[in-house]
C-alpha positions in Angstrom: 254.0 -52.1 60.3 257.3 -54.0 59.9 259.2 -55.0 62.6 262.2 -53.6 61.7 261.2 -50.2 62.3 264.3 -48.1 63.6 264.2 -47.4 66.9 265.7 -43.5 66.2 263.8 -40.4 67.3 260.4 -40.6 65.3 259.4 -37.2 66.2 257.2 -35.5 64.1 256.3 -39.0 62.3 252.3 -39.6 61.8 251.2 -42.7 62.5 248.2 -44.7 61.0 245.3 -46.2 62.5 246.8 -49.8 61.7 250.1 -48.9 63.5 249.0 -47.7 66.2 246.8 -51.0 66.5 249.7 -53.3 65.9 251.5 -51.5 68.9 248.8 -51.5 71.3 248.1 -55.4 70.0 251.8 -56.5 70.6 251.7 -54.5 74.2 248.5 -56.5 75.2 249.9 -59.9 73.9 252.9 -58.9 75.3 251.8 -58.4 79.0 249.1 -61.2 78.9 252.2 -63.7 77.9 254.2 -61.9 80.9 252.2 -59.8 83.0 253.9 -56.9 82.5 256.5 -54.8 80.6 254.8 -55.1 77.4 255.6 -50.8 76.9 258.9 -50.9 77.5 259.1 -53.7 74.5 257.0 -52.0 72.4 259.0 -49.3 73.0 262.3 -50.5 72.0 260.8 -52.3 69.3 258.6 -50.1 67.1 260.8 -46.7 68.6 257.7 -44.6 70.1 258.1 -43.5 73.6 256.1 -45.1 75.9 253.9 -41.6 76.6 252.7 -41.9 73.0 252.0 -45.7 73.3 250.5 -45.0 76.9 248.3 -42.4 75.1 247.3 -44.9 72.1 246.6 -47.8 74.8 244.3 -45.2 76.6 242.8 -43.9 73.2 241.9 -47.3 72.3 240.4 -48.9 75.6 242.5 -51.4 75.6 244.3 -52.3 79.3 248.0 -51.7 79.3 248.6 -54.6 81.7 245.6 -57.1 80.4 245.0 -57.9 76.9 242.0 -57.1 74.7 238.8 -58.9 76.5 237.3 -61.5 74.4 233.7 -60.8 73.8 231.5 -62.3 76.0 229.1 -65.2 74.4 225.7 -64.4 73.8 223.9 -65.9 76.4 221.6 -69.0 74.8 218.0 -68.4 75.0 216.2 -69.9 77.9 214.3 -73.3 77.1 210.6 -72.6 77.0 208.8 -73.9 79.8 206.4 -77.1 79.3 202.9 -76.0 79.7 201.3 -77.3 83.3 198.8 -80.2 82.6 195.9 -79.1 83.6 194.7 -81.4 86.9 191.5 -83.2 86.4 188.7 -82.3 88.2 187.6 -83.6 91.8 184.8 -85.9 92.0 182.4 -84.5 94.1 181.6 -87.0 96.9 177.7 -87.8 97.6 176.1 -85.2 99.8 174.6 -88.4 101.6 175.4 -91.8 100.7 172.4 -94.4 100.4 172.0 -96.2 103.7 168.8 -98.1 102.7 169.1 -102.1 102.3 171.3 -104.0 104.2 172.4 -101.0 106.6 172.9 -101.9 110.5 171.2 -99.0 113.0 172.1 -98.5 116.4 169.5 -98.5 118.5 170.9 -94.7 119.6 170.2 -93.8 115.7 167.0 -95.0 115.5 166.0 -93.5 119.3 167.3 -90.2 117.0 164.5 -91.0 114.1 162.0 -91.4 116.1 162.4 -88.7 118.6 162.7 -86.4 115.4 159.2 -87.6 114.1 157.7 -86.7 117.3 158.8 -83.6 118.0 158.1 -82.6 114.1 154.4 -84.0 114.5 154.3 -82.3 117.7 155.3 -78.7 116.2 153.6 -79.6 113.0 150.8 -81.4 113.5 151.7 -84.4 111.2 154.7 -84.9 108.3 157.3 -86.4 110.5 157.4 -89.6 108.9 158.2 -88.2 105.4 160.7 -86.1 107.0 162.2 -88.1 108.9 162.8 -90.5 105.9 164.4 -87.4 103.6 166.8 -86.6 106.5 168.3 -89.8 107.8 167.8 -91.3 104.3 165.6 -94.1 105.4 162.6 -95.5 104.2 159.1 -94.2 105.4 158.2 -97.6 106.4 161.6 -98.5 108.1 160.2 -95.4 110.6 156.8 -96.6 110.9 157.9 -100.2 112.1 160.7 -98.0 114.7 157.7 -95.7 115.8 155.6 -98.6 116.5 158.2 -100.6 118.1 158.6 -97.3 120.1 155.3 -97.7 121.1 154.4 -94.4 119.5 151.0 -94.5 117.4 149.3 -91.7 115.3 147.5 -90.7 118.4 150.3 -89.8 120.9 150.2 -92.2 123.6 147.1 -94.8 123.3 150.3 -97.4 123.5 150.8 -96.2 127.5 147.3 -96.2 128.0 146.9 -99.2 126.8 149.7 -100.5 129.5 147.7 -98.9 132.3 144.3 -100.8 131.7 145.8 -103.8 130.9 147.9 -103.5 134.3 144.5 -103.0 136.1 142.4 -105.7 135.0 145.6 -107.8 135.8 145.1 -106.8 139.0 141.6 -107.5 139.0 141.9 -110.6 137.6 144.8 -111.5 141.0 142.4 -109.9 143.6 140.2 -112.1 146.0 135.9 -111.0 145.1 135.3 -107.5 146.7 132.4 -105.7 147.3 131.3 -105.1 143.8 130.7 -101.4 145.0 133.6 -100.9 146.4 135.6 -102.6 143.8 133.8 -100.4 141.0 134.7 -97.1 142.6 138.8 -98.4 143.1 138.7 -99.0 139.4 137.0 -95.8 138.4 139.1 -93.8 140.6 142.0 -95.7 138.5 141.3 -95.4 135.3 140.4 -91.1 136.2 144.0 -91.2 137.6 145.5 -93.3 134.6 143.9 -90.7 131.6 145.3 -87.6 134.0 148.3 -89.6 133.9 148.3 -90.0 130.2 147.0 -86.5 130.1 150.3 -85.3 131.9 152.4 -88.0 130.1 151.2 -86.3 126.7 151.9 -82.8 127.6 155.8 -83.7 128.7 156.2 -85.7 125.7 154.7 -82.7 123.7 157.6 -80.8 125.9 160.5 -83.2 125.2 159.9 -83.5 121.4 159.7 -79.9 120.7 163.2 -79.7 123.0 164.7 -82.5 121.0 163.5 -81.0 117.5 165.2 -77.4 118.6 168.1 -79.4 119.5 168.5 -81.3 116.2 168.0 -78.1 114.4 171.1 -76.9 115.5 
């Protein structure tokens, strides 16, 4: 529409789609420039009363005091995420690492083995050794040379019996001559009390392995 459109009563005058945008345009430009007033230009400008321009502004969407919004930009797509490396997999550690050849024992740790063997012998009969060997992870003959130095033999005890008649004919040996009688019953006497004692001896070892077996078991 031309700008030099008379501003005399228009009433009764049709107006097109493209006038009516190029009011409502100049009315927005006008009051984003200014902030305000952009009607009453419009107005005396293009000669339409500001009810019909109010009414073309409303008709349109377009904010009388705020020009036409720009559109908003279209968001830009999100960057893809990188895919997660998947981690390596753990080494899994030894259940029990080798501790034959060149290993230092205690002499607590090898009290252990060997109590273990007795009470499984004790319970079982025999089979300590070998299992004695799987579970600490030492050498069958690494707990024969502790049981022995333990002064436990195949046979329980002979190792304490052993002790007791050595002990007596040291004593027989250190004694000034006796009645042979007399002397022969003291010894017999002894070496009755010594197997009772072994006897006895046995039974609470019996006792204190199958104790310490139940206790490792735990």
């Amino acid at each position: 529409m031309s700008t030099s459109t008379k501003s005399t009563s228009n009433k009764g005058v049709r107006y097109t789609d493209e006038q009516k945008k190029e009011i409502t345009n100049f009315v927005a430009e006008y009051n984003s420039a200014n902030g305000r007033g952009g009607q009453a230009k419009a107005s005396e400008k293009f000669g339409v009363s500001q009810l019909t321009i109010s009414g073309w502004i409303k008709g349109s969407g377009t904010s009388a005091k705020k020009g036409a919004k720009a559109p908003k930009a279209a968001k830009a797509p999100k960057a893809a995420k990188a895919p997660k490396v998947a981690k390596a997999p753990k080494v899994k550690k030894s259940a029990k690492k080798s501790t034959r050849g060149g290993s230092r024992y205690t002499a607590e740790q090898k009290q252990e083995v060997v109590d273990f063997t007795v009470g499984y012998n004790a319970a079982n009969g025999r089979g300590g050794q070998s299992k004695a060997a799987a579970k600490f992870n030492v050498s069958p003959l690494t707990v024969m040379a502790w049981l022995k130095a333990a002064g436990v033999t195949k046979g329980g005890k002979a190792a304490k019996v052993a002790k007791v008649v050595k002990a007596v004919k040291a004593s027989k040996a250190g004694r000034k001559p006796a009645a042979s009688g007399d002397f022969d019953a003291k010894l017999t006497n002894l070496l009755a009390l010594s197997k009772e004692m072994a006897k006895a001896q046995a039974e609470l070892d019996k006792a204190v392995a199958k104790f310490n077996a139940a206790k490792a078991a735990l």
